[in-house]
C-alpha positions as CSV (number, residue, x, y, z in Angstrom):
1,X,-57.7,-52.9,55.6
2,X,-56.7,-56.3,56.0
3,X,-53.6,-58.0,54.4
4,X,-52.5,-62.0,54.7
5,X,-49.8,-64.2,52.7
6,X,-50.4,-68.1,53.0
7,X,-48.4,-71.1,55.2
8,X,-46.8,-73.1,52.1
9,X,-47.5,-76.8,52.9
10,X,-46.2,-79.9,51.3
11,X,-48.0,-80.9,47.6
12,X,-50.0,-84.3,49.5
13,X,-51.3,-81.8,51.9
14,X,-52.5,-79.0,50.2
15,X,-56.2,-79.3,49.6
16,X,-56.5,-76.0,48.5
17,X,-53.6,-75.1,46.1
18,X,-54.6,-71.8,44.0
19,X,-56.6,-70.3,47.5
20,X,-54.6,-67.5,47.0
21,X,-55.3,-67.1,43.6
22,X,-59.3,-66.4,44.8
23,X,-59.7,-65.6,47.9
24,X,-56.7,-62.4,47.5
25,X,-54.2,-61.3,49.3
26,X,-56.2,-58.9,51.3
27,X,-59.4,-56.8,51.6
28,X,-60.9,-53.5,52.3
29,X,-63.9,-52.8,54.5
30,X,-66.0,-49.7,55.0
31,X,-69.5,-49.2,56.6
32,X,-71.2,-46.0,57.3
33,X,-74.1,-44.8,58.9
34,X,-77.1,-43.0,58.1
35,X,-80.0,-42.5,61.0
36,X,-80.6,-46.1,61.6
37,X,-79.6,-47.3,58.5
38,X,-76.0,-48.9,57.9
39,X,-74.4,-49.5,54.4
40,X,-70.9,-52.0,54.4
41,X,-68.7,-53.0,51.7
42,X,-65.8,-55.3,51.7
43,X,-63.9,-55.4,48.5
44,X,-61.1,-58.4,48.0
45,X,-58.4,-58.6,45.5
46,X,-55.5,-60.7,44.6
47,X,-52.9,-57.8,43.6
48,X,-52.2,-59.2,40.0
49,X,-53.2,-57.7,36.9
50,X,-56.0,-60.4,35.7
51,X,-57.4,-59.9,39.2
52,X,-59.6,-62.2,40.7
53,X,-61.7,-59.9,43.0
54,X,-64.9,-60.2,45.1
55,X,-67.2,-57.3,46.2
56,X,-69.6,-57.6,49.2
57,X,-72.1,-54.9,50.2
58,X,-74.2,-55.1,53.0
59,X,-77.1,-52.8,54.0
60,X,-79.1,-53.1,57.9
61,X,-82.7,-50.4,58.2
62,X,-85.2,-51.1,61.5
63,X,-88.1,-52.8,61.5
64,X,-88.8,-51.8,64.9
65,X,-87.2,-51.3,68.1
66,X,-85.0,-55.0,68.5
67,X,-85.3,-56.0,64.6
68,X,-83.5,-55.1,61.8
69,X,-84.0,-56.1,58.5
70,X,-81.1,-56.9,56.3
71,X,-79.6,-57.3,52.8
72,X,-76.3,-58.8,51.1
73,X,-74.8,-58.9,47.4
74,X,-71.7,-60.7,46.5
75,X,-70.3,-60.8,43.3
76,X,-66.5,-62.2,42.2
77,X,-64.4,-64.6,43.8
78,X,-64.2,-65.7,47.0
79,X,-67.1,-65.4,48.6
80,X,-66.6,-69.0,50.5
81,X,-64.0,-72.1,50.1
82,X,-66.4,-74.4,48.3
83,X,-67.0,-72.2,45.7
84,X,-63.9,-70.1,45.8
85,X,-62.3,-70.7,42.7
86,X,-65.7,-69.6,40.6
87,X,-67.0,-66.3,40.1
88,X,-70.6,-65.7,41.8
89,X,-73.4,-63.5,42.3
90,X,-75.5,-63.7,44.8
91,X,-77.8,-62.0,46.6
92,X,-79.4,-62.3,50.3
93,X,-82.4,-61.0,52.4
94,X,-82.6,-61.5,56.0
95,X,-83.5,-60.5,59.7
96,X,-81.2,-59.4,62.6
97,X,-81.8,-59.3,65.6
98,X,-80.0,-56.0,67.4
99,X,-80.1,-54.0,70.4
100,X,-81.3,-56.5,73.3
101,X,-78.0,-55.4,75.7
């Protein structure tokens, strides 16, 4: 678990004003294992009552011995700056490269 408050700056210098508003004022994470398959979540929220949360869950299964292949969904707010203040879903397929060391 993770919890942050923001630096107040000066009006001219705030580029990102309501940041707080989207990105929360903290997270939780868990991941788990099963075999050689991993499952992650990060959940986000903002601590108000018309929250603005974000959900991220993450799962890695081999492919073979030094490849893992890999997928990600994201859905609320703040999932990155640009588009922090919007509510997104998304979802991602990749590889990952593990276990070389």
């Amino acid at each position: 678990m993770e919890l942050w408050g923001r630096v107040n700056e000066s009006a001219e210098d705030d580029h990102n004003p309501n940041i707080e508003r989207y990105m929360g004022q903290g997270e939780v994470a868990m991941d788990c294992r099963w075999g050689q398959r991993t499952f992650a979540g990060i959940m986000k929220n903002d601590l108000r009552s018309d929250n603005k949360s974000g959900l991220r869950l993450d799962w890695t299964y081999p492919l073979n011995k030094h490849l893992k292949g890999y997928v990600e969904g994201c859905t609320g707010y703040g999932e990155n700056l640009i588009d922090g203040d919007r509510t997104t879903h998304r979802i991602g397929f990749g590889l990952m490269l593990a276990d070389w060391f």
